[in-house]
NUMIKOL-715020 format. One record per residue (C-alpha): x negated, y, z negated; residue in three letters. Coordinates in Angstrom, 1 decimal. Example, Ala and Ser with C-alpha at 12.3 -4.5 7.8 and 13.67 -1.06 7.14 Angstrom:
xx -12.3&yy -4.5&zz -7.8&type ALA
xx -13.7&yy -1.1&zz -7.1&type SER
This chain:
xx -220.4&yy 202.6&zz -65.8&type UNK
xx -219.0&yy 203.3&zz -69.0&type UNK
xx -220.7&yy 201.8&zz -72.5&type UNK
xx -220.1&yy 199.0&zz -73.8&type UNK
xx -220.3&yy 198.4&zz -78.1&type UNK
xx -220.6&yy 194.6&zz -79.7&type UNK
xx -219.2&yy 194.6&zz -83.2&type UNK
xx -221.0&yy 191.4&zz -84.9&type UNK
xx -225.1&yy 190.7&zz -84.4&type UNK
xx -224.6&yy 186.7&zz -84.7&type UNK
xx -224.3&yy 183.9&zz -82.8&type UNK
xx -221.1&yy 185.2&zz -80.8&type UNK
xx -222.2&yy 188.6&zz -80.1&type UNK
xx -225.8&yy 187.1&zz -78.5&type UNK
xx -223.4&yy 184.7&zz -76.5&type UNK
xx -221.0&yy 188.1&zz -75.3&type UNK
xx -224.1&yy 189.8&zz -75.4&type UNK
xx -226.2&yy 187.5&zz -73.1&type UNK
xx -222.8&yy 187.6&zz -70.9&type UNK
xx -223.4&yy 191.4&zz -70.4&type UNK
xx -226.3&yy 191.1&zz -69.1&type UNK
xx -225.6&yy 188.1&zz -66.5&type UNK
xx -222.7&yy 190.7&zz -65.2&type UNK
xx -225.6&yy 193.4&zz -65.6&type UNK
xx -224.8&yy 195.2&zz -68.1&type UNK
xx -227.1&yy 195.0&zz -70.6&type UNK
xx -228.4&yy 198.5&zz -70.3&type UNK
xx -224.7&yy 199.8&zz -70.9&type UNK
xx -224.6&yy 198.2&zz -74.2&type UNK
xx -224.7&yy 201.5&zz -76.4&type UNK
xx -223.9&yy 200.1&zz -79.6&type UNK
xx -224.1&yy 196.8&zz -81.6&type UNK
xx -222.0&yy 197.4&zz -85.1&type UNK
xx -222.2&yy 195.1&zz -88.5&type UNK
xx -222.0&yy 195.7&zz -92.2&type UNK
xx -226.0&yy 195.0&zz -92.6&type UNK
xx -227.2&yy 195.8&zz -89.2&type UNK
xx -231.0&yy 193.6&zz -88.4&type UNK
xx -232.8&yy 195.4&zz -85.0&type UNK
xx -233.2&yy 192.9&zz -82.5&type UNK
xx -231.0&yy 190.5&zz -84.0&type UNK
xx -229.0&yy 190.5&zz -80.5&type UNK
xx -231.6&yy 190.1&zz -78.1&type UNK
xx -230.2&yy 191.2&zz -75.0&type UNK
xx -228.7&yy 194.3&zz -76.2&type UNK
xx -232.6&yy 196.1&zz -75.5&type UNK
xx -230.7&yy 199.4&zz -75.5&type UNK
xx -228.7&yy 199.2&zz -77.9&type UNK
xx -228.4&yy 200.9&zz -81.3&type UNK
xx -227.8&yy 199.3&zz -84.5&type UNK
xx -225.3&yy 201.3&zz -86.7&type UNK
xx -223.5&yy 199.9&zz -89.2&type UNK
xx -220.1&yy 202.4&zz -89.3&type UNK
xx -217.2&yy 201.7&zz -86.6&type UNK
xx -216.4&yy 205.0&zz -86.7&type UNK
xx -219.3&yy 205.9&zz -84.5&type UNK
xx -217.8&yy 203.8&zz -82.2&type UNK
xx -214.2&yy 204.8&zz -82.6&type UNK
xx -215.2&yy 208.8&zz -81.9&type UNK
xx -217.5&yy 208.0&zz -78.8&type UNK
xx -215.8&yy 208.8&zz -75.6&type UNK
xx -218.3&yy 206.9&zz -73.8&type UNK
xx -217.5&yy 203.7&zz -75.1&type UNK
xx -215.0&yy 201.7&zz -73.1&type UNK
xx -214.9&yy 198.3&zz -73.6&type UNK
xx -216.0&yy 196.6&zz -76.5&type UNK
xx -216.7&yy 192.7&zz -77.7&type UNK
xx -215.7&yy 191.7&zz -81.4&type UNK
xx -217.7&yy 188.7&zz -82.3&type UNK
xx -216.7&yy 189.1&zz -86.2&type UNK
xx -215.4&yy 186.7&zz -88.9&type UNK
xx -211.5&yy 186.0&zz -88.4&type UNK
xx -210.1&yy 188.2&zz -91.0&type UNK
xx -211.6&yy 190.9&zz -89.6&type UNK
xx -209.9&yy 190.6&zz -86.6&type UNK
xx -206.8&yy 192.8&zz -87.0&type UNK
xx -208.5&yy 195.4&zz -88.9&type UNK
xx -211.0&yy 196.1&zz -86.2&type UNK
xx -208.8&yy 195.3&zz -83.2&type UNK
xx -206.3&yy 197.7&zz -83.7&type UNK
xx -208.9&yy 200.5&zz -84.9&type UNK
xx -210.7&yy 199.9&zz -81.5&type UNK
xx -207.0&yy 199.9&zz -79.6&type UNK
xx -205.3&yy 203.2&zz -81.2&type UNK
xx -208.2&yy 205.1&zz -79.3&type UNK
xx -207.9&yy 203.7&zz -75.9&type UNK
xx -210.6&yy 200.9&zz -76.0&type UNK
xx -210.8&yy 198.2&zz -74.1&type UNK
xx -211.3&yy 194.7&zz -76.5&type UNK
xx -212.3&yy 191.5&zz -75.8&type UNK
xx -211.3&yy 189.8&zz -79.0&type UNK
xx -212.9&yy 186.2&zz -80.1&type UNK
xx -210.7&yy 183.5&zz -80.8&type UNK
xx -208.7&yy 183.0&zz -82.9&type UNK
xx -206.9&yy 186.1&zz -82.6&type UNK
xx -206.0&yy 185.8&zz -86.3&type UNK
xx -205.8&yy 183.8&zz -89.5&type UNK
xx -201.8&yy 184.2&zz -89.6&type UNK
xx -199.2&yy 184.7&zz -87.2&type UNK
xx -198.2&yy 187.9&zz -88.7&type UNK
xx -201.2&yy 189.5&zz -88.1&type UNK
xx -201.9&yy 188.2&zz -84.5&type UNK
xx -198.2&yy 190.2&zz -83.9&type UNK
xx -199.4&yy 193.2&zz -85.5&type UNK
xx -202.7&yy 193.1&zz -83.2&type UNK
xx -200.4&yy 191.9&zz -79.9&type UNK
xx -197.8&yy 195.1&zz -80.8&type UNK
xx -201.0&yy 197.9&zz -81.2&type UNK
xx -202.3&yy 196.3&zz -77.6&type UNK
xx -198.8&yy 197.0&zz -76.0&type UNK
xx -198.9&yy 200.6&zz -77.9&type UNK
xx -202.8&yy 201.6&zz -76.5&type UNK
xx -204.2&yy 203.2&zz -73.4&type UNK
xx -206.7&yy 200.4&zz -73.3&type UNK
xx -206.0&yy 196.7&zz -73.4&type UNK
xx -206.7&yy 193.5&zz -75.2&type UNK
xx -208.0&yy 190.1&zz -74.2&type UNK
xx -208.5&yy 187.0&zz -76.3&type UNK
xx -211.7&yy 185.4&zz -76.0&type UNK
xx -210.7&yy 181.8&zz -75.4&type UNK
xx -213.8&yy 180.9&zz -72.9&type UNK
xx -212.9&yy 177.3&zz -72.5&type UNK
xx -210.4&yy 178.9&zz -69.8&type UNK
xx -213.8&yy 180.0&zz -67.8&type UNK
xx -215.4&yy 176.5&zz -68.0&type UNK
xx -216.0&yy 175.4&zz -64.1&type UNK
xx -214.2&yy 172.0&zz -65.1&type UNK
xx -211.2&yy 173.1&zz -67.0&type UNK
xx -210.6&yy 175.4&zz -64.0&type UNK
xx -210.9&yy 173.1&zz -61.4&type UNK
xx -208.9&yy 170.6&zz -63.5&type UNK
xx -206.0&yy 173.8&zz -63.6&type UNK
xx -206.3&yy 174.1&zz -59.7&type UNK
xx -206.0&yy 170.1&zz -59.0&type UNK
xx -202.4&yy 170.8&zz -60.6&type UNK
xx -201.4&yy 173.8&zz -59.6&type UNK
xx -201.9&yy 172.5&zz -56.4&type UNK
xx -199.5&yy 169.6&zz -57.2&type UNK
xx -202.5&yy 166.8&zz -56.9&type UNK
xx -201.2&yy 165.1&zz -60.0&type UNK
xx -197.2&yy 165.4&zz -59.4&type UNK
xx -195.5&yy 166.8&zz -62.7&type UNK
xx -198.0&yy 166.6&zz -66.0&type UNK
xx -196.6&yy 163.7&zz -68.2&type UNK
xx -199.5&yy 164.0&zz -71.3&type UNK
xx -202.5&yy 165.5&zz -71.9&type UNK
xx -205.5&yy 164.3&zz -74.3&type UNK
xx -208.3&yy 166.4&zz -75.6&type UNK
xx -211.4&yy 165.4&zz -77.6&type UNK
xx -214.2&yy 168.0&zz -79.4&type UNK
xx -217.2&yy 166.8&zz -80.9&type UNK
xx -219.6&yy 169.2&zz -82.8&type UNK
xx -222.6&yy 168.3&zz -85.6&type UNK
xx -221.5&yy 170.8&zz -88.6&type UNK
xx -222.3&yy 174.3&zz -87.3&type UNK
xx -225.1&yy 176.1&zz -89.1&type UNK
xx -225.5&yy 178.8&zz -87.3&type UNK
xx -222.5&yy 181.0&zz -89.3&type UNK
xx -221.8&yy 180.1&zz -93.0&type UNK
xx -218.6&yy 181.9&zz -93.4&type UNK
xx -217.5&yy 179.2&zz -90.4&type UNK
xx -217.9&yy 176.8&zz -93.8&type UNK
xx -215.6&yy 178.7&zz -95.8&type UNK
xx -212.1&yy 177.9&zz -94.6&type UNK
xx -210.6&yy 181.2&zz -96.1&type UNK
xx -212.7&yy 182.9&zz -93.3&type UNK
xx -212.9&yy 180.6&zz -90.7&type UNK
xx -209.0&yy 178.9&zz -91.1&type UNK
xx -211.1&yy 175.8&zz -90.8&type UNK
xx -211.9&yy 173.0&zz -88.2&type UNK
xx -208.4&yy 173.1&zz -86.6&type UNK
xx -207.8&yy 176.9&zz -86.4&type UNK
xx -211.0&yy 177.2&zz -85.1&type UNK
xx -212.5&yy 174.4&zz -83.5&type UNK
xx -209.3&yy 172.5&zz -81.8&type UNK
xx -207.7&yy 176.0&zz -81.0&type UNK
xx -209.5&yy 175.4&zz -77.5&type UNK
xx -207.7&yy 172.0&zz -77.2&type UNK
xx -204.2&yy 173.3&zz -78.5&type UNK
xx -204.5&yy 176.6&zz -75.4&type UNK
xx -205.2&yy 173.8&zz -73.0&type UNK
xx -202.4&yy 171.7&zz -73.8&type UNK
xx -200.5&yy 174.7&zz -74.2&type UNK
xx -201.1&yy 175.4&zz -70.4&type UNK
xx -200.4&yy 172.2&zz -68.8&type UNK
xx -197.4&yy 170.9&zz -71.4&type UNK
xx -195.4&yy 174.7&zz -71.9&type UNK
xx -193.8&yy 174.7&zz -75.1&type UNK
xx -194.8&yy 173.2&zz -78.4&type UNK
xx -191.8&yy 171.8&zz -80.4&type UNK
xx -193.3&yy 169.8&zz -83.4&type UNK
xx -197.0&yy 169.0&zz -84.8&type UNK
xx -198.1&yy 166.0&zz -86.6&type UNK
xx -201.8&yy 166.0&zz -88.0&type UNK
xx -203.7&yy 163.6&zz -89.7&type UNK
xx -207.3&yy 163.6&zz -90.9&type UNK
xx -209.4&yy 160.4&zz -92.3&type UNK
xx -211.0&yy 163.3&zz -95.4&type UNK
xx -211.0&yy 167.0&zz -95.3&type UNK
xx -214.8&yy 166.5&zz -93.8&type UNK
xx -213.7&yy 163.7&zz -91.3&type UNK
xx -212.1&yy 163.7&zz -87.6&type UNK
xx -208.7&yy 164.7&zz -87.6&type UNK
xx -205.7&yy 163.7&zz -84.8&type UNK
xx -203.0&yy 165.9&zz -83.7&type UNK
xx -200.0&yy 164.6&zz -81.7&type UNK
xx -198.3&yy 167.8&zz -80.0&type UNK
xx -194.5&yy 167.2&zz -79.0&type UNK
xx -193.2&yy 170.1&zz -76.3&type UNK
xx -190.2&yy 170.9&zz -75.3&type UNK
xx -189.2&yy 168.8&zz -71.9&type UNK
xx -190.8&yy 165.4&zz -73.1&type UNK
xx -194.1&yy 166.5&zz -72.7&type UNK
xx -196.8&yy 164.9&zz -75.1&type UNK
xx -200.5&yy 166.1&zz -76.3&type UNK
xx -202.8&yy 164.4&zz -79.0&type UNK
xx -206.4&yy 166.5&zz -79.4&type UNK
xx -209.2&yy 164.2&zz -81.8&type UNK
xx -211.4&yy 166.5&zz -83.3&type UNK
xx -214.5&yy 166.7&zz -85.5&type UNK
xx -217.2&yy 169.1&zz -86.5&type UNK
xx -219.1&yy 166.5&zz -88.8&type UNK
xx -220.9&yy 164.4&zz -86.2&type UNK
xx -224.2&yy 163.1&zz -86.9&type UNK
xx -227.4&yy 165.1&zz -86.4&type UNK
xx -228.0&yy 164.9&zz -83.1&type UNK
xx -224.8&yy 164.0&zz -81.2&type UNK
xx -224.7&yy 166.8&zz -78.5&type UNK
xx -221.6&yy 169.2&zz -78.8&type UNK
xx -218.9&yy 167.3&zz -76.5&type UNK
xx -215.8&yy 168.3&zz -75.4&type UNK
xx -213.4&yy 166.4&zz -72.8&type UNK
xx -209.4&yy 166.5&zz -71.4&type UNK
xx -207.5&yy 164.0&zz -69.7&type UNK
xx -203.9&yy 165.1&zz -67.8&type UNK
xx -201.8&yy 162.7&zz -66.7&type UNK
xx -199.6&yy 162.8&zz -64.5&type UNK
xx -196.6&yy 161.1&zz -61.9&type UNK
xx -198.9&yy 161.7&zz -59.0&type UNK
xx -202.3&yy 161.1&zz -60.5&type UNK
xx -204.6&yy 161.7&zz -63.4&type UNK
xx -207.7&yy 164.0&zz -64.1&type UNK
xx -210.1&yy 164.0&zz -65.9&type UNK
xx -213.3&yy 166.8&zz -67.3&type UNK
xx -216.3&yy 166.1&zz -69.7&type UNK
xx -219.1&yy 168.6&zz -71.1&type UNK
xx -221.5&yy 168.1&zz -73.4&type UNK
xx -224.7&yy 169.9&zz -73.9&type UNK
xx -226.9&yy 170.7&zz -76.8&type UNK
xx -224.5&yy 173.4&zz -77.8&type UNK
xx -221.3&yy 175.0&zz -77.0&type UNK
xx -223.0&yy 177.9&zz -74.8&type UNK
xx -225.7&yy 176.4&zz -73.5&type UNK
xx -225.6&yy 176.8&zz -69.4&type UNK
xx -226.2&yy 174.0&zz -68.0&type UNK
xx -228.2&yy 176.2&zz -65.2&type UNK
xx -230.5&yy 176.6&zz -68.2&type UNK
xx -232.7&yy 173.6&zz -67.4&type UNK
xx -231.9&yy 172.3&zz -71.2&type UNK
xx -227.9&yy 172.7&zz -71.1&type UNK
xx -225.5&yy 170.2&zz -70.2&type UNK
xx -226.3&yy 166.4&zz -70.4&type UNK
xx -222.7&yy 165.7&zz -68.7&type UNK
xx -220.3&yy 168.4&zz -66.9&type UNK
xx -218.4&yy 166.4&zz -64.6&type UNK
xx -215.0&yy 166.6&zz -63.3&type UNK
xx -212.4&yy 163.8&zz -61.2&type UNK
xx -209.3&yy 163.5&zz -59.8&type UNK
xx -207.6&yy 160.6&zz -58.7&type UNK
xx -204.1&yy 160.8&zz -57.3&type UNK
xx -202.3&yy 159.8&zz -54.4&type UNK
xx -203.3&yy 162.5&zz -52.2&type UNK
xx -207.2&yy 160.8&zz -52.4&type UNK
xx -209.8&yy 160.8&zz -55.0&type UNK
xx -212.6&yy 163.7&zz -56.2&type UNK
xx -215.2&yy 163.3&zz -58.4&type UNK
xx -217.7&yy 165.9&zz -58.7&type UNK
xx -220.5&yy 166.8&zz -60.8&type UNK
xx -220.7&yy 170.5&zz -61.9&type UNK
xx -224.4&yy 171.3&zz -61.8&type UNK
xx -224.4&yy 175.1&zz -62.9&type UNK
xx -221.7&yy 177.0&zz -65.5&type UNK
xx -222.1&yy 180.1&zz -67.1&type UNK
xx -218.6&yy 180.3&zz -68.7&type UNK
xx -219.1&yy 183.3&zz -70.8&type UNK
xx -220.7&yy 185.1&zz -67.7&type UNK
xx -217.3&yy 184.6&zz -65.9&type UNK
xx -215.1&yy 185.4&zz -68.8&type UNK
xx -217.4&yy 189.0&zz -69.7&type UNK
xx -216.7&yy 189.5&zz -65.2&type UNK
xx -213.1&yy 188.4&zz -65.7&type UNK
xx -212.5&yy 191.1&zz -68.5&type UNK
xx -214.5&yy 194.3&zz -67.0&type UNK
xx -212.7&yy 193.5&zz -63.2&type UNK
xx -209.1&yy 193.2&zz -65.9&type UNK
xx -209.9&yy 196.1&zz -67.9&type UNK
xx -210.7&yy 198.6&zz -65.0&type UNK
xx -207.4&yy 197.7&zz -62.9&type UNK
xx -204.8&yy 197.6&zz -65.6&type UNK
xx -205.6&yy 194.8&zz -67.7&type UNK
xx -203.0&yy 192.0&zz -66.9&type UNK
xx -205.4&yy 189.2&zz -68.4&type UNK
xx -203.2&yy 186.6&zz -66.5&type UNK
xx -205.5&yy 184.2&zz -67.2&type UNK
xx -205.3&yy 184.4&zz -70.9&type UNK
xx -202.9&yy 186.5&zz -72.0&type UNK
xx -201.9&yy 187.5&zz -75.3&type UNK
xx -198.8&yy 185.6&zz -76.3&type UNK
xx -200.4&yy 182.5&zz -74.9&type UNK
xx -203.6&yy 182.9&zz -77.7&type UNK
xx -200.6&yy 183.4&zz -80.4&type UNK
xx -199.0&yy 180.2&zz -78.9&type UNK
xx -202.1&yy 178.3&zz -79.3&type UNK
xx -203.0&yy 179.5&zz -82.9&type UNK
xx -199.4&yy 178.8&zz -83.6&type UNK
xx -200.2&yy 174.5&zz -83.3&type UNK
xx -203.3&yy 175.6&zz -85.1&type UNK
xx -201.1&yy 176.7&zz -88.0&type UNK
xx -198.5&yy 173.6&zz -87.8&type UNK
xx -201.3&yy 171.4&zz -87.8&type UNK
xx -203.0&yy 172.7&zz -90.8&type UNK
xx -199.2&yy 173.0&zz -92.4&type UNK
xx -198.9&yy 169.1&zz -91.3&type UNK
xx -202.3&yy 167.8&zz -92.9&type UNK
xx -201.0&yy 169.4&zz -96.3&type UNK
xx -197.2&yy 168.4&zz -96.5&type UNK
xx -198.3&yy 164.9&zz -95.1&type UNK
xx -195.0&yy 165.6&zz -92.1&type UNK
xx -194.7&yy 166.6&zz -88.9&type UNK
xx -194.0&yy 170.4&zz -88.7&type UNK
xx -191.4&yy 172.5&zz -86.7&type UNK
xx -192.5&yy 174.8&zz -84.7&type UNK
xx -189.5&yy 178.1&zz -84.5&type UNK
């Protein structure tokens, strides 16, 4: 196989990292790439080689595919470095801080040899799939409203994710999961109203789409020492309703892990009979690093997550920030 490069050495690159090397990869991984680069700091990149300029990466014919796990507003930059020379990215979420820039990246993709697809691993989680296939299948007749919840303690693991200028914040990069989800079940968003008790407290977000569709995501990454990272969605819908819950020690944990999840769990009740399930093994980021390299070597459709739909999610993301400061629901062209 081809190499593989990580551009980051935090949190995210062990995750994608660790991801590799469930889809057995970890001896492909040539190079991990970062300003101040710290040996060992990914831990299962064994083989790799710490270099801190991209254009090591950018010249090697060897690399193929390549993770960016790097602060927001590096995003573009890098992405459409790696893309003018044919690579194939796997791009973190958010794809950008701005719209304009998340075009510029989506236009390079659709220019390059290689391809490009957005990170958004909540589409991977066991649950949140077999929510999708319940009504895809029709189980729960025509989807009416959806409601999402995500719970974090503050994250300490990355302090730019502190700084908002970097991170775009709690709803740009927290509730973006929420807003693709919605996205997914509802189709188009039309209007956004956001409200937040403080600019450290929870924060609710009614979504209005286009057809009569309704979403409202709860969110907060202040919780109390403690209170495990939690995430849930409820569809509704004329035939039935759904719903998923996770929560684990942290966002990544596999609940294979023996210390993961304290909930993953899934039902359906509708009229065609009742499920209810309990998901005892998920490696999310293992399916979403499989779901890329089997993509990327046959053409790279990324149906599953495709660009335009990350752009539509960081699109709510922006009209919900836009909402919380003008105090008024926001338009979305």
């Amino acid at each position: 196989m081809a190499s593989i490069a990580i551009i980051g050495q935090g949190y995210m690159a062990n995750a994608h990292a660790a991801a590799w090397a469930s889809a057995g990869q970890a001896d492909a991984i040539k190079y991990i790439c970062t300003p101040r680069p710290k040996e060992g700091a990914v831990a299962a990149a064994t083989s790799g080689q710490y270099i801190s300029d991209l254009e090591v990466i950018l010249r090697d014919p060897d690399v193929k595919y390549v993770s960016v796990t790097t602060p927001t507003p590096t995003h573009k930059d890098i992405a459409i470095a790696l893309l003018a020379v044919g690579k194939h990215v796997l791009l973190e979420k958010p794809i950008a801080l701005t719209l304009q820039d998340a075009l510029e990246i989506e236009a390079a993709a659709k220019k390059s040899s290689g391809s490009l697809m957005l990170a958004h691993v909540v589409r991977f989680f066991l649950g949140y799939q077999k929510l999708h296939e319940a009504s895809l299948r029709g189980d729960l007749g025509n989807i009416l409203s959806v409601q999402a919840r995500r719970f974090s303690p503050k994250p300490t693991w990355a302090a730019w994710l502190g700084d908002e200028s970097q991170s775009g914040g709690m709803l740009l990069d927290f509730s973006i999961h929420d807003f693709d989800q919605i996205n997914l079940y509802l189709g188009r968003p039309v209007e956004v109203f956001a409200m937040q008790t403080s600019p450290s407290g929870p924060a609710e977000i009614t979504i209005s789409y286009e057809g009569g569709g309704v979403g409202q995501v709860q969110s907060f990454m202040n919780a109390a020492p403690g209170v495990p990272f939690t995430s849930t969605i409820d569809l509704l819908g004329t035939k039935g309703l759904a719903h998923y819950e996770f929560s684990a020690v942290s966002a990544t944990e596999e609940s294979s892990s023996g210390n993961g999840a304290s909930v993953n769990s899934w039902h359906v009740f509708s009229e065609s009979g009742n499920t209810i399930e309990q998901i005892p093994s998920d490696d999310p980021y293992g399916r979403q690093i499989a779901y890329f390299l089997a993509q990327a070597s046959s053409g790279g459709k990324y149906d599953l997550i495709s660009t335009p739909a990350a752009i539509a999610a960081l699109k709510v993301s922006l009209a919900a920030k836009q909402s919380l400061a003008v105090g008024r629901s926001v338009i979305i062209a």
